[in-house]
N, C-alpha and C positions, 0 to 999 in steps of 0.2 A: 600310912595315910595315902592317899591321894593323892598321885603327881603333877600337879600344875604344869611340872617347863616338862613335861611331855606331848601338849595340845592345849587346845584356845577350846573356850566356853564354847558347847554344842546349844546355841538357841532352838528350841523347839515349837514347834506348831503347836497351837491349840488345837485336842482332838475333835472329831465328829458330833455334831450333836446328840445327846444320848449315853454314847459309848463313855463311859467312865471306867478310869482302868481302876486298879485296886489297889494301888499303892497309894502313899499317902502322898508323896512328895511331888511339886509343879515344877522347880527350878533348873535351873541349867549343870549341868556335871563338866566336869574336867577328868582327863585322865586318869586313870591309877597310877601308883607305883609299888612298888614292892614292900609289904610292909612285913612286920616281925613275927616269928614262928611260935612265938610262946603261947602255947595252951594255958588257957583258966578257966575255972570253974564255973558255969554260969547256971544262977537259978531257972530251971525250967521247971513245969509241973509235973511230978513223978507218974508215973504212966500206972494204971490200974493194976492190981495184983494178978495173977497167972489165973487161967479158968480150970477152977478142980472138977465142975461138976458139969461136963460136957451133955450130960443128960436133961440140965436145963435149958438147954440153947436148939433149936430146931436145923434141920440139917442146912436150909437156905441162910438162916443167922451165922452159924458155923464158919460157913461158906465166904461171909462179908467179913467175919470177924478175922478169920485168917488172913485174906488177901488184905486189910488193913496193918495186920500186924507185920506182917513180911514187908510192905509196902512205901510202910513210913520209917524203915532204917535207910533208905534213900533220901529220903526229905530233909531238906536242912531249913534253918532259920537263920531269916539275912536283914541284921540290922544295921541300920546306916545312922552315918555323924555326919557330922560341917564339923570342922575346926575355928577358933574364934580367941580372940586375948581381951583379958582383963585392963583395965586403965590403969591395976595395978601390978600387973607380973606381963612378962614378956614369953611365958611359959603356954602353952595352944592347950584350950578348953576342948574337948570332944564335947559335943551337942547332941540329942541324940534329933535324928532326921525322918524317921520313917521305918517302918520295917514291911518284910515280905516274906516271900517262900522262895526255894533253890532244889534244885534236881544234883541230885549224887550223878555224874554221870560217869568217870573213871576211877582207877584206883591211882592216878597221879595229881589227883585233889582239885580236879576241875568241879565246877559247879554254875549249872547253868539256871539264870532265872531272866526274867524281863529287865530291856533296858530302863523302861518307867521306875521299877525300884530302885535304881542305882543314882539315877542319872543328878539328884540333887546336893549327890551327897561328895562327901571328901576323902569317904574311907568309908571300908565296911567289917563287919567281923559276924562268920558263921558258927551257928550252933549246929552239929550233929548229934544225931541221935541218943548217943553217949551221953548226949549233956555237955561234951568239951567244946569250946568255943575259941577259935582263930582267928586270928586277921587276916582277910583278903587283901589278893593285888589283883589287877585286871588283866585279863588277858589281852579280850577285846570288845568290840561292842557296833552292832548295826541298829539305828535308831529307824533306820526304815523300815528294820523288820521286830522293831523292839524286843532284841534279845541281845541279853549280855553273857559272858562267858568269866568266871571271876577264878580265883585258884587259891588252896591252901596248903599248908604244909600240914598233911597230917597223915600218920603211918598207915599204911595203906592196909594194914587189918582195920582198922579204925571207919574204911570205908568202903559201903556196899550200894555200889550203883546199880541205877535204876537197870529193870526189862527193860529192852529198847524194842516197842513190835512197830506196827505200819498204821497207817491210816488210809493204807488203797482200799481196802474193801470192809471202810466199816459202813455200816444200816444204819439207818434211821429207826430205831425202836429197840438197839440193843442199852443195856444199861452200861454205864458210864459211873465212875468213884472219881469225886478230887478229891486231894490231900493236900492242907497247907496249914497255915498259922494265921488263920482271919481276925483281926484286931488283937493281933499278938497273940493271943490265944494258940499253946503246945497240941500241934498236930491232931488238926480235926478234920470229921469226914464227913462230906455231902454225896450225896447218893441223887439219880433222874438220867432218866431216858435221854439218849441221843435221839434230840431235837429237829435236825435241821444238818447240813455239809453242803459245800460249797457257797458260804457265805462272804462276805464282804465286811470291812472293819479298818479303820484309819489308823497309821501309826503312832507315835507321837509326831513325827516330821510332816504329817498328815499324806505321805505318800499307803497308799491302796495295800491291805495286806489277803491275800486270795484264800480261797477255800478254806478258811475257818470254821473249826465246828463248833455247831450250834449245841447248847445241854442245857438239860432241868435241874443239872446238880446247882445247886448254890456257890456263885464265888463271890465272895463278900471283900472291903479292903484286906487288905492282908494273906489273901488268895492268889494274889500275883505272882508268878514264877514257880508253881507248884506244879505237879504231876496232875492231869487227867489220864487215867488207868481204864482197862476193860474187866471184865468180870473174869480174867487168868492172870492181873498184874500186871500187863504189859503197859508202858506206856503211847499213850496215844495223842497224845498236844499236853499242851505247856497252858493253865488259865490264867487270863490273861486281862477280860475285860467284861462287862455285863453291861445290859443293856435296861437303864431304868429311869424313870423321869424322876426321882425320889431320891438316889444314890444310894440308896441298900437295893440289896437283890430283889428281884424281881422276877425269880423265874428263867430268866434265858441269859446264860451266861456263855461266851467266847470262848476258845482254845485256838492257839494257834497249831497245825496239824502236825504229829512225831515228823512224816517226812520232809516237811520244811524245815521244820526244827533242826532235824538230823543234819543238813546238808551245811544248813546258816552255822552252825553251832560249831562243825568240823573245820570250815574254813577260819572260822574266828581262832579256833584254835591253831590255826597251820600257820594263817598269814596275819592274824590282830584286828582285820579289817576285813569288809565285804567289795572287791570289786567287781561295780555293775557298766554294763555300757550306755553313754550316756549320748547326747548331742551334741552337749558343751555350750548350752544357751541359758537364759534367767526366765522364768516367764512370769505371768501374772495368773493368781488362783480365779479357779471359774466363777468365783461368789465374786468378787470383784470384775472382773470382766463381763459381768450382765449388768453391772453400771453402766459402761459404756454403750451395753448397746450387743456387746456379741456374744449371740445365741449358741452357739457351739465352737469347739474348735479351740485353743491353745494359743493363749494371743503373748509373742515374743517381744520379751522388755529390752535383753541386752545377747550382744552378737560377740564376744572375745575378740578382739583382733590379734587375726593370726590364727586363726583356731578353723577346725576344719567344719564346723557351720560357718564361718564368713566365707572360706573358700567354695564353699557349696553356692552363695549367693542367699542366705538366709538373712534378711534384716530387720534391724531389731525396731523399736520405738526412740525418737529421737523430739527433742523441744527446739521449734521454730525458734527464729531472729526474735518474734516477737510474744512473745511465752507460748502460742498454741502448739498443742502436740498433736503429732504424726506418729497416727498408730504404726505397728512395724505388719510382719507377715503372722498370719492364724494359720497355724498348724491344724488341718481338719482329717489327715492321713496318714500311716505308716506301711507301706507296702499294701496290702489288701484290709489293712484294718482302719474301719475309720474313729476317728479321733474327738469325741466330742467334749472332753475334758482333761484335765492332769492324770488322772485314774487310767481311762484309756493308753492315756501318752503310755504311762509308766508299764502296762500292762503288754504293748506293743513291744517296746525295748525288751522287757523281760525275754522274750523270747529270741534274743540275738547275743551274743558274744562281742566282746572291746574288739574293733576291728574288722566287724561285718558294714558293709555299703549296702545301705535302706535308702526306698526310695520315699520322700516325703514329701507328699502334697501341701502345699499353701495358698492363700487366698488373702489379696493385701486391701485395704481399705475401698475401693474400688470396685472388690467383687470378681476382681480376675484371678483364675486359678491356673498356678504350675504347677510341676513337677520336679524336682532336685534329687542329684544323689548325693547323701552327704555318709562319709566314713564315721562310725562310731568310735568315741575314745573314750577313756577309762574313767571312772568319779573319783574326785580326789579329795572324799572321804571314807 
């Protein structure tokens, strides 16, 4: 199961308008913990018989049929529980929570999918290829970049990880395969053009996730955490979310890109957690702060005392003697980048390291604008 006295409930943002991820589950997650290695037998739908008559199939069919069939002994299937007791046994009911898709990515039983499929649940257990099914424990998990990293015990003939290729020089009009288990539904395949790259798409945490590819393949729920592939198998993003007023597909579906993937995924694995540099301030979201009144800019709720934003002189919003509140300073800058939202903020930071001195412009109620340096420190999630 799922380790509780390992971490405190991750509360999550509601995502973007539109963007609907594909998992089933809304709720808050708790840590993993190590759960037990026994293999059992889990009903999946037996995969169609071998093709005898290659002469019926055209060489472009051929073509999709193989790279499906190689493709989805990577793929796993990732269902999730809550745990819960009866009024009459003290004994923990498994529930079942949601399910998804997962990337085979090593032969030491990592398996990476979105943190959205995980995040409600209290335990998980993957189906491979095989048909054998495991319990997971977590390795680690970035809810900013919603990817989670989960691990099994299972012998490593048993698993065959993904191509790992690039997403630096994919096109817009090359064709694109996902692979995953859309309403639980045993490894199915959407096919459509590369859409669109360098897109924009909210996390759960509602921080900014970059360069997202756009596709025509279908991701339906249950498409979450699966492989987007090119037309040689490699993989090329992780699908992740779709964009529909309706909540089935609609045509343009998300991937977050292999080389973020790569990078977010490796650290999860090294250190359990993503550390980004931060300011070390609270702020208020820009859909609320056009309440007030302000048009652009990153308006600061709370200052840490002691923390190297108070030492910089950044101050936060405080409540008069008499209830009215005093707004604090509007972040409208980051070095040469200006700021006109959270997206911005997060997008500027990206590009610095825990420990780099940014200089950052603000503009306090008044309309007067400085200049501050403030030292980056670590996030301490």
């Amino acid at each position: 199961m799922f380790d509780k006295s390992k971490g405190v409930t991750e509360r999550l943002a509601a995502l973007a308008a539109g963007v609907i991820l594909g998992a089933c589950s809304t709720a808050a997650v708790d840590h993993l913990n190590i759960l037990s290695d026994n293999a059992v037998q889990a009903y999946v739908q037996p995969p169609p018989t071998s093709i005898d008559k290659l002469s019926d199939y055209n060489p472009s069919e051929m073509s999709v049929i193989s790279l499906f069939e190689k493709a989805t002994k990577s793929v796993a299937f990732v269902t999730t529980y809550t745990e819960s007791r009866s009024g009459f046994s003290l004994n923990p009911m498994e529930t079942p929570a949601g399910t998804g898709s997962g990337i085979v990515w090593d032969k030491q039983g990592r398996i990476v999918t979105n943190f959205h499929v995980i995040r409600a649940a209290s335990g998980a257990k993957i189906t491979l290829a095989n048909k054998k099914t495991y319990d997971a424990e977590l390795v680690g998990t970035s809810a900013d970049d919603d990817v989670a990293v989960l691990k099994i015990k299972a012998p490593p003939e048993e698993l065959d990880p993904i191509n790992i290729g690039s997403s630096s020089n994919l096109r817009v009009g090359q064709m694109t395969y996902a692979i995953g288990n859309p309403f639980g539904l045993d490894h199915t395949l959407t096919t459509g053009v590369l859409s669109g790259l360098g897109r924009e798409m909210k996390s759960p945490t509602g921080r900014t996730i970059s360069n997202v590819i756009q596709t025509e393949a279908s991701i339906n729920p249950g498409n979450s955490g699966g492989p987007l592939i090119d037309a040689r198998g490699r993989l090329i993003g992780m699908n992740t979310a779709i964009y529909s007023p309706s909540g089935a597909s609609a045509g343009v579906g998300f991937a977050i890109p292999v080389d973020t993937l790569d990078v977010i995924a490796n650290a999860l694995i090294e250190n359990g957690r993503i550390v980004r540099p931060v300011i070390g301030i609270s702020y208020l979201e820009s859909s609320q702060a056009r309440a007030l009144g302000i048009e652009r800019g990153v308006l600061v709720l709370d200052v840490p005392s002691g923390s190297q934003a108070e030492k910089a002189g950044l101050r936060g919003t405080s409540r008069m003697t008499f209830g009215s509140i005093e707004l604090g300073d509007i972040i409208i800058g980051i070095d040469s980048d200006e700021v006109k939202n959270e997206g911005d903020l997060f997008k500027a930071l990206d590009k610095h390291k825990v420990g780099d001195v940014v200089s950052i412009r603000v503009m306090n109620n008044s309309n007067e604008e400085r200049t501050l340096s403030v030292k980056l420190s670590a996030s301490q999630r």
